[in-house]
Phi, psi and omega in degrees: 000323185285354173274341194266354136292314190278338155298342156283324172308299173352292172315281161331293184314290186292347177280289205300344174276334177272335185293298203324319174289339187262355210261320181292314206289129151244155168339126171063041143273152166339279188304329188289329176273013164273307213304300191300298204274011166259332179302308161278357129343284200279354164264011172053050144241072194296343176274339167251015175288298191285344190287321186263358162288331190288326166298311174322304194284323176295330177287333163301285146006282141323299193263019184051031203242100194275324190303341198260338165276002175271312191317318174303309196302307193316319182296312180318303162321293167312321190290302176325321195278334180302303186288348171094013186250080185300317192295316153319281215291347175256004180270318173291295204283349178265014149268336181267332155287341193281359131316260190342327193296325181288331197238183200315143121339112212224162152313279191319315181245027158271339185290289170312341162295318171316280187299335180296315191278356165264346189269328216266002190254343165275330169279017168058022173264075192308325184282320172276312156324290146335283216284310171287347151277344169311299201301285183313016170262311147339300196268296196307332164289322198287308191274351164106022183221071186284316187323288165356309185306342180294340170311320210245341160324285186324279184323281176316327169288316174300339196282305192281346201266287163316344192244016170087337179271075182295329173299336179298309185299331159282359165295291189319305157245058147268338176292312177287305180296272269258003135327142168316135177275007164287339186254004166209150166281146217294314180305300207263000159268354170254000154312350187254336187276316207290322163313322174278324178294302198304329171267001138280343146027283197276315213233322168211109189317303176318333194259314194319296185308320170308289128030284181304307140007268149309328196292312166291354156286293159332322181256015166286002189241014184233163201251012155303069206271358136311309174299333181268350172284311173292326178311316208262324178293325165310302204310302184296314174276004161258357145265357182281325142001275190289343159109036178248106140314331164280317190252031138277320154280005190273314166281353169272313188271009155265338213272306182312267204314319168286355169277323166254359145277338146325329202267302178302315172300332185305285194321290186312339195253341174275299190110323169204164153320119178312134169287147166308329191283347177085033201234110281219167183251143174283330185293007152260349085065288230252311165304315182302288157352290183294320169318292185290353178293302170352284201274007151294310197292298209297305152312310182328296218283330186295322189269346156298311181260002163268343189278296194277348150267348146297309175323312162296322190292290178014274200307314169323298189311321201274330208280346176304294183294344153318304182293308203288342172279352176279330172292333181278345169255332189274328185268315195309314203286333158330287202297331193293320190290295171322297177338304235272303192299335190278342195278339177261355169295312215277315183281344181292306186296319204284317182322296166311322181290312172272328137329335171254020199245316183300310158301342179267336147272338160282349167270279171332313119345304175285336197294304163328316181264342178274342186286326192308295203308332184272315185294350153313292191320285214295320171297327179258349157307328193286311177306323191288330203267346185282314202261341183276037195029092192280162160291171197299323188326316211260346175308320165326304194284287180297359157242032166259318162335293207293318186306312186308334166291310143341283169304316164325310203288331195295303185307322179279346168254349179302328227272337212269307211248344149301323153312309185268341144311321203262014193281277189169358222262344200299167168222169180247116179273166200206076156228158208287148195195117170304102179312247221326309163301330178306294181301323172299331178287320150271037158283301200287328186264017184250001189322301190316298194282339174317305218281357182289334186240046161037049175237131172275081192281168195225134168253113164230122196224127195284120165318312190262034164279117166281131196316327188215099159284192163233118172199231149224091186296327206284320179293305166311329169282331167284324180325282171307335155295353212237302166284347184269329176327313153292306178326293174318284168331311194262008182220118187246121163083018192216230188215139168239127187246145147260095180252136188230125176219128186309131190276305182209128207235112163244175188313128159073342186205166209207100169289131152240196187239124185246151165205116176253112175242158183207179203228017186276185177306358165090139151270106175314133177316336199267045174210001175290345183278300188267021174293334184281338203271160193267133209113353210242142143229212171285330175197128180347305164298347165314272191323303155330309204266319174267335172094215167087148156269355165061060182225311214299282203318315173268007162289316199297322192295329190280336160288325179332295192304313208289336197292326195110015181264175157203112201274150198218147159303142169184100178204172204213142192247127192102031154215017179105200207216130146202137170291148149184141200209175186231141190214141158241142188229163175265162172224193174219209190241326225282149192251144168276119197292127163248130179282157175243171173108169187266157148331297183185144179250192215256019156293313191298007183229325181296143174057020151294168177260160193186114170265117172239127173259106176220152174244338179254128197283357177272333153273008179271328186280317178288291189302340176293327159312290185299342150313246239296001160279337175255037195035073168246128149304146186208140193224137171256161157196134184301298208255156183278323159337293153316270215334296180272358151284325183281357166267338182284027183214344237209131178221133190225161154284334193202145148247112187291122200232132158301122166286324166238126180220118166006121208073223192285136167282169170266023164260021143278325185311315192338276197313338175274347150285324188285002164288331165228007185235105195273344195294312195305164151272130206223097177238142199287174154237101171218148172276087215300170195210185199272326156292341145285166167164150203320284187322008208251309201274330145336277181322306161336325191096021147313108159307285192240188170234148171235123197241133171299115026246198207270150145231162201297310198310325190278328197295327187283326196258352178260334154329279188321294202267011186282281185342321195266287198311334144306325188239331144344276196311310176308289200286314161328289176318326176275000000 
């Protein structure tokens, strides 16, 4: 409805602007000589075009009329840009801004900024083209005619399209076609589908041709009879392409037509070949005049009887739209209210959800982390109690003690690394690491439980896989620790295979294909859809018999994902299982140096000194205990406060430091020693939590991490090998 106003305002607007202008122009004026060199312009008699821009700009001159001597350079400027001579037209038009520049922000000279970035886009100065169409971008917003903008829209996709960026460029004109065709002109939207055939072209003839289509519909409503010329010659040669021959001639014999009908306007308006110099003959002078009054008339008279049948169409029309926008307003506003109330129900819920998705991982996170500290206690009591030669009665009980400490420990960390998969927080590292030692080690480390339930697992690794990829073994090593673990587990008596085979090889990087398959119990179908969700297995009796936190399977599916995979199923139950996903990695020729050797031996710890900052005495008690088994001395202090006065007096091989402790935690202590003591070594103690992580705790000035609760074998080797790389480094430095 609202077009059918604004076509009239149109209507109404443009008559009265035209009887009122012809009404203005008189003899030896601007306007009558730009008029006269826009008449021939469009009639492609570019030499009296430019003879009566030239009168214009000398009349201006004479008469000191500056806005009109910008308007002349500007006309002047177009013809030249008609002929392919950019160095005239660009020379016209930066005369014609350095006016402009002076007076109101105008159409004209956003227009002239426009047309400068099209002469400087035929000499292929893609930087200064740019830069003028920004300013006419500028301006045409500055004056409130953003519609204009579409034009220089055009211009920039072509700019980019031409410079190798295509994706920008079909960005671009996609901004234009898919506009209202009231909100761009009929010429420059189909000029953006015909650029869009041109850039599917190359790759997909079927998208071109559509393209091309649109492009020819859109410009029957336009008088651009170039454009439909280059439009109807595409058309034709991309179906003789595809093998249609009837409408490759059927757009070959518009093209034709349209090509002599150019030639015949052509003809009518010079009459002969156009002189080089462009100098006009004076014996038409007088026959010109008269054409234009003649086509001054001949509208007048044309927007009069178009005026007075809209003017009858009126009256009906407004008493239609009167009812219909009143009705039309009582359901919108209905409908805007209803819209309005659900959208906002909708913004309630997501909200309550992502609060509980957000409590449910902060609980489980604190519960997880509150759990470490006691289960610290049990694990290294159960260790301590292991190591004083308990009698045999009591051995039973402490390594039933211990299994039981374990499993805990396993579940608390299944629930801690599902929280830090789905929170989004993961990030992917990307160093080079040998598949093949990867698989083997852990393969080598489930041997003990293979041979306890009499399963034969198998490695099969594709030759042509390269020794050293780039990727994230660590994450990839939980996958596969997660799956064969299940495998082994659920198949007694039977066979597990590992397989890794190049799927697919391009320069530099290699999809390959993994599989863990078995000869286990199998997963029932009605449980194969939720096995990957977390919490879940096959059955309950499963869960009895087998144990698991029903965690592995969604760690794996979310790593998988995080990785670029998608891990997939395929299983039948009492006859196995198989996993299986696709991963890509890059690789390099470079061989990985593998250390030999032991980690560390237990010479590198007798008699170090060792500051341990703990506030809880049943772990203030085991670790002093687990020092002092390896002959270390050991000092306590509860607080980080105490810590750091007592080190600015005080020198250890090591400081064991608890990250939360009463007062300043300890990574604020970190940071207030390492302001004067930069040497000592410093490793944290935490039970890590969902808001933690090793690198986090590092940036502090933390050597290493130890994570609660302990294990011995890792608390001695990272104590160790921190101490010798702390007196490495020292003596380097001296």
């Amino acid at each position: 409805m609202r077009n059918y106003f604004a076509l009239l305002l149109i209507f109404f607007s443009f008559s009265a602007f035209s009887q009122n202008e012809m009404a203005d122009v008189k003899i030896d004026s601007v306007t009558y000589y730009l008029e006269l060199s826009g008449f021939y312009k469009n009639n492609i008699n570019y030499d009296k075009a430019l003879s009566y821009a030239k009168k214009s700009q000398q009349f201006a001159e004479k008469n000191k009329l500056q806005k009109d001597l910008a308007d002349s350079y500007l006309a002047i400027g177009g013809i030249y840009h008609e002929v392919n001579k950019n160095d005239q037209a660009i020379e016209n038009y930066i005369r014609s801004l350095t006016i402009y520049n002076t007076i109101k922000p105008s159409s004209n000279s956003a227009y002239c900024y426009y047309s400068l970035g099209l002469s400087y886009l035929n000499k292929k100065n893609h930087a200064l083209s740019d830069n003028y169409f920004n300013k006419a971008v500028s301006v045409y917003n500055q004056i409130n005619l953003p519609e204009a903008t579409n034009l220089i829209t055009l211009q920039k996709a072509i700019l980019n399209k031409n410079n190798g960026n295509l994706q920008k460029a079909k960005e671009e004109f996609f901004s234009i076609v898919e506009k209202n065709n009231t909100e761009v002109f009929f010429e420059t939207k189909a000029e953006a589908y015909y650029q869009l055939a041109e850039i599917e072209a190359k790759t997909n003839t079927k998208n071109a041709i559509d393209y091309l289509e649109k492009a020819y519909r859109i410009s029957i409503s336009s008088d651009n009879l170039q454009q439909k010329l280059k439009i109807t010659r595409r058309l034709s040669d991309s179906y003789e392409k595809i093998k249609f021959p009837q409408l490759a001639l059927f757009y070959m014999t518009k093209h034709l037509s349209l090509r002599d009908s150019i030639t015949d306007l052509r003809n009518k308006a010079i009459g002969a070949s156009p002189s080089d110099n462009f100098i006009p003959s004076e014996q038409f002078r007088t026959i010109d005049r008269m054409n234009l009054e003649n086509k001054a008339q001949e509208k007048t008279i044309k927007f009069s009887k178009l005026i007075s049948i809209l003017s009858i169409a009126l009256i009906s029309i407004l008493s239609l739209l009167s009812l219909s926008l009143y009705k039309n307003n009582i359901i919108r506003t209905k409908t805007n209210q209803l819209l309005k109330d659900k959208n906002q129900e909708l913004e309630i819920e997501k909200i309550k959800a992502e609060k509980a998705s957000k409590a449910r991982a902060e609980f489980l996170s604190t519960v997880s982390h509150e759990l470490r500290t006691p289960l610290n206690a049990i694990n290294g009591i159960t260790h301590i109690l292991i190591d004083e030669n308990p009698k045999p009665e009591q051995m039973n009980y402490l390594n039933s003690l211990k299994f039981s400490g374990n499993y805990l420990l396993t579940f608390i960390n299944d629930i801690l690394e599902i929280n830090r998969v789905e929170s989004d927080n993961v990030g992917i590292e990307n160093i080079e690491f040998d598949l093949r030692e990867l698989l083997e080690n852990i393969l080598g480390s489930f041997t003990e439980i293979a041979n306890k339930n009499k399963t034969i697992y198998h490695l099969k690794i594709d030759e042509k896989i390269p020794s050293t990829l780039i990727g994230d073994p660590t994450k990839l090593s939980q996958v596969f620790i997660n799956l064969i673990n299940n495998a082994i587990k659920f198949t007694k008596n039977g066979n597990v295979w590992l397989v890794a085979e190049v799927k697919k090889e391009k320069a530099n990087s290699v999809k390959i294909h993994f599989e863990v398959q078995d000869t286990g119990i199998g997963i029932p179908k009605e449980h194969q859809e939720t096995i990957f969700d977390s919490f879940t297995q096959g059955s309950v009796h499963i869960n009895r018999k087998y144990g698991g936190t029903g965690l592995g399977l969604a760690i794996v599916k979310r790593l998988v994902h995080i990785m670029g995979g998608k891990i997939k199923l395929d299983s039948e139950e009492n006859k196995g299982s198989r996993f299986h996903f696709d991963l890509s990695f890059r690789y390099t020729e470079k061989k990985i140096e593998k250390k030999e050797g032991p980690s560390y031996e237990d010479v590198w710890l007798i008699g170090k000194s060792i500051l341990l900052v703990e506030d809880n005495k049943i772990n203030q008690m085991i670790t002093q205990k687990m020092l002092e088994k390896k002959e270390m001395s050991c000092f306590i202090i509860e607080n980080g406060e105490d810590a750091v006065e007592h080190m600015r007096n005080h020198r250890y091989d090591l400081i064991l430091m608890d990250v939360h402790l009463p007062g300043i935690n300890g990574t604020t202590a970190t940071e207030e020693i390492r302001k004067f003591d930069k040497k000592t070594p410093i490793v944290a103690l935490t039970a890590i939590s969902l808001d933690e992580n090793k690198e986090m705790l590092l940036s502090f000035g933390m050597n290493d991490v130890i994570t609660k609760p302990f294990d011995p074998e890792k608390f001695y080797q990272i104590i160790a090998n921190t101490i010798m790389e702390s007196s490495a480094s020292n003596v380097a430095q001296s």
